[in-house]
N, C-alpha and C positions, 0 to 999 in steps of 0.2 A: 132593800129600802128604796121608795122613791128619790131622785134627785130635788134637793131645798130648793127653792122659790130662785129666780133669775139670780141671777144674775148677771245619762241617762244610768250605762254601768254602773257600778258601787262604787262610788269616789271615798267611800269608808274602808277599808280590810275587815271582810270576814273572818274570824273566827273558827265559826260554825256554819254548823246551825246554830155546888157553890156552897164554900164555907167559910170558916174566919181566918184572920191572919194568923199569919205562922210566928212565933215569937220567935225564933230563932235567926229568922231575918231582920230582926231590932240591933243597935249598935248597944255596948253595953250604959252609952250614957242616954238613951232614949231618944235621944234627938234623931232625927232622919230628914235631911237637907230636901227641899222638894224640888223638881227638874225646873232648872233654870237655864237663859241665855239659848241659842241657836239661834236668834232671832239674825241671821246674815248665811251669807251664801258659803262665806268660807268655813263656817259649822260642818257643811257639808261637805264640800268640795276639797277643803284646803286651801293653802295660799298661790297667789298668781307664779308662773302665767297658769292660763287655762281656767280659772274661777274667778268669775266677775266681783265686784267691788256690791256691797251693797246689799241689800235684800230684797224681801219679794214688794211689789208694788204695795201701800197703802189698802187699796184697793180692794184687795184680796183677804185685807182682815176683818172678813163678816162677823156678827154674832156667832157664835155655835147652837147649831139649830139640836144640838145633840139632847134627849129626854131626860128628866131624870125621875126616879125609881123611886116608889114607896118599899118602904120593908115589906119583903116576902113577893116585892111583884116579881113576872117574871119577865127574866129578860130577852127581848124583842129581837133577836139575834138575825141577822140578812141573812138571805135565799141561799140556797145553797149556789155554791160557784161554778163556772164554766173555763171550756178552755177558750182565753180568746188570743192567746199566740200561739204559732203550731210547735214552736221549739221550746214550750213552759208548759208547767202543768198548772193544771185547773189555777184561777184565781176569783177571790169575792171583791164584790162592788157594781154601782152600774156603769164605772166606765165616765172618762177615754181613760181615768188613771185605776188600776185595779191592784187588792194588796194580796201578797203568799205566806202563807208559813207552813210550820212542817206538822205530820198525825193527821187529825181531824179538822184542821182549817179549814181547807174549800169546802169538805163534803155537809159539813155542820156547825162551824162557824164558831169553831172550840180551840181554843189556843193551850195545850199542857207547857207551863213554863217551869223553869226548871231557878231553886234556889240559887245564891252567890256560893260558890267554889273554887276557891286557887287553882284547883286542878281540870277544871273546865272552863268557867264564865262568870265573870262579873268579881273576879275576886279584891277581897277590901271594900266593896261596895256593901249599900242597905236594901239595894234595889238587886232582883232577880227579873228573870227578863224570857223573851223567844227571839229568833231571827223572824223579822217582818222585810219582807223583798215586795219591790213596788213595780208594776209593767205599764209603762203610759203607751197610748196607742199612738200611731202617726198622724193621726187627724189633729191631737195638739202638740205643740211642741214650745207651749210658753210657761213661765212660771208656776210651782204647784207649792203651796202653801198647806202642812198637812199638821193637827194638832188633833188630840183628845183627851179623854178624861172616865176614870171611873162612874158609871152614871148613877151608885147608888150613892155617892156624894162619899164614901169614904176615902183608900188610900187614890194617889195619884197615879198619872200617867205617862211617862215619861219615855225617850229615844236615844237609842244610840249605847254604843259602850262603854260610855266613861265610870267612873268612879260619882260619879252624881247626873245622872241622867239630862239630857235635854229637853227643854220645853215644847217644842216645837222642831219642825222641819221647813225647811227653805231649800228648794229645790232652784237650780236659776232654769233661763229657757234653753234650747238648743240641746248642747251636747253631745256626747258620743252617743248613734244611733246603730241598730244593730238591723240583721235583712230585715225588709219592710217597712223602715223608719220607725222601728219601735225603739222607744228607751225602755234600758233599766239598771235600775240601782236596789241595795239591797242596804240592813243596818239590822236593829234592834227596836223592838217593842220590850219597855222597860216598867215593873209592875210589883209588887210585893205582895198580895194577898189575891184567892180565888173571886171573883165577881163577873159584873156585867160590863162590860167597857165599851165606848165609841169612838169610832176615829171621824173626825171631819176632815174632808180633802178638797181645797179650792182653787182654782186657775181663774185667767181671766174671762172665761166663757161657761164658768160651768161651776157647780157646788154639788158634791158628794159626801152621806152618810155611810159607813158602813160600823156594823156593830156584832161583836163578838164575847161569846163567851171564854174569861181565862178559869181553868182549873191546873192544880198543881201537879206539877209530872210525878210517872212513877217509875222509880225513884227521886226526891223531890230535888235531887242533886244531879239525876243521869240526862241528858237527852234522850227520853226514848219515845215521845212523838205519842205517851202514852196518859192516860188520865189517873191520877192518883185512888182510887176508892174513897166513897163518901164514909 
């Protein structure tokens, strides 16, 4: 995807690592809380010292230039990805902030997410998920503001591991940088049904689309990096 018009580690604990919704990811009372709140830096970070007060500039909260999808279009999924740290493997986007996950990510821009399981991820929760890890490059090192959304307008999009997903991410500036002055931090892409999804990712010098295909793992409970059968 083009970059929109003008305008670091995992401070989380890891873990881990098109068709219709899965009923089984529904609560038995229907309701399903949608990703709220992250809207501040200690969403991410934690509390002080070492994570600043506050969140990302104003600034930063553009429109989402992100499409959305008639029934049966198809989805517009970014280029295949590159390596652009020598110590990380392939990531999509164009850059300076670029996203990873695990199977078919970089090469095809296919996310296999894996249902809510006590005995793996996301347990007690409505939301099913992947790990999504983020590589900002050393040419910025200022706040990154990163949100998205299902584009065919159904279920939501949500981050992070909790028990009701996050809306948003709030990255602050600086932080722990690794050789070369890259950051990076790692978390979750949080998600309940197969579709088309977008991420938008903004700092103060730059606006990034990336958009990828989720289908459900197979096993829809294991991690295996694998795609469910249509």
């Amino acid at each position: 995807m083009r970059r929109a018009p003008a305008l670091a580690t995992l401070m989380l604990t890891m873990a881990l690592t098109v068709g219709g919704c899965d009923a089984s990811t529904r609560p038995a009372s229907g309701f399903v809380p949608s990703p709220a709140g992250g809207r501040s830096y200690a969403a991410f970070c934690g509390s002080p010292p070492g994570c600043p007060s506050g969140g990302v500039p104003a600034a930063l909260r553009r429109p989402l230039y992100l499409p959305h999808l008639g029934t049966g279009a198809r989805c517009p999924v970014s280029a295949p990805g590159r390596k652009v740290y020598r110590i990380e493997s392939a990531a999509l986007g164009p850059g300076p902030v670029y996203a990873q996950s695990i199977g078919p990510f970089a090469r095809k821009a296919v996310m296999p997410f894996v249902l809510p399981s006590r005995a793996v991820l996301f347990g007690g929760s409505a939301w099913g998920g992947q790990i999504l890890k983020w590589i900002g490059a050393p040419s910025y090192r200022g706040p990154v503001l990163i949100r998205g959304r299902d584009l065919s307008g159904g279920d939501g999009l949500g981050f992070g591991s909790g028990k009701v997903p996050l809306a948003e991410i709030d990255v602050p500036p600086g932080g722990p940088v690794n050789p070369g002055g890259w950051r990076l931090w790692s978390g979750y892409a949080r998600l309940r049904s197969p579709g088309c999804y977008g991420l938008q990712v903004d700092g103060t010098t730059f606006s990034e689309v990336i958009i990828f295909r989720a289908c459900l793992s197979s096993p829809p409970r294991r991690q295996t990096g694998r795609c469910k059968p249509r």
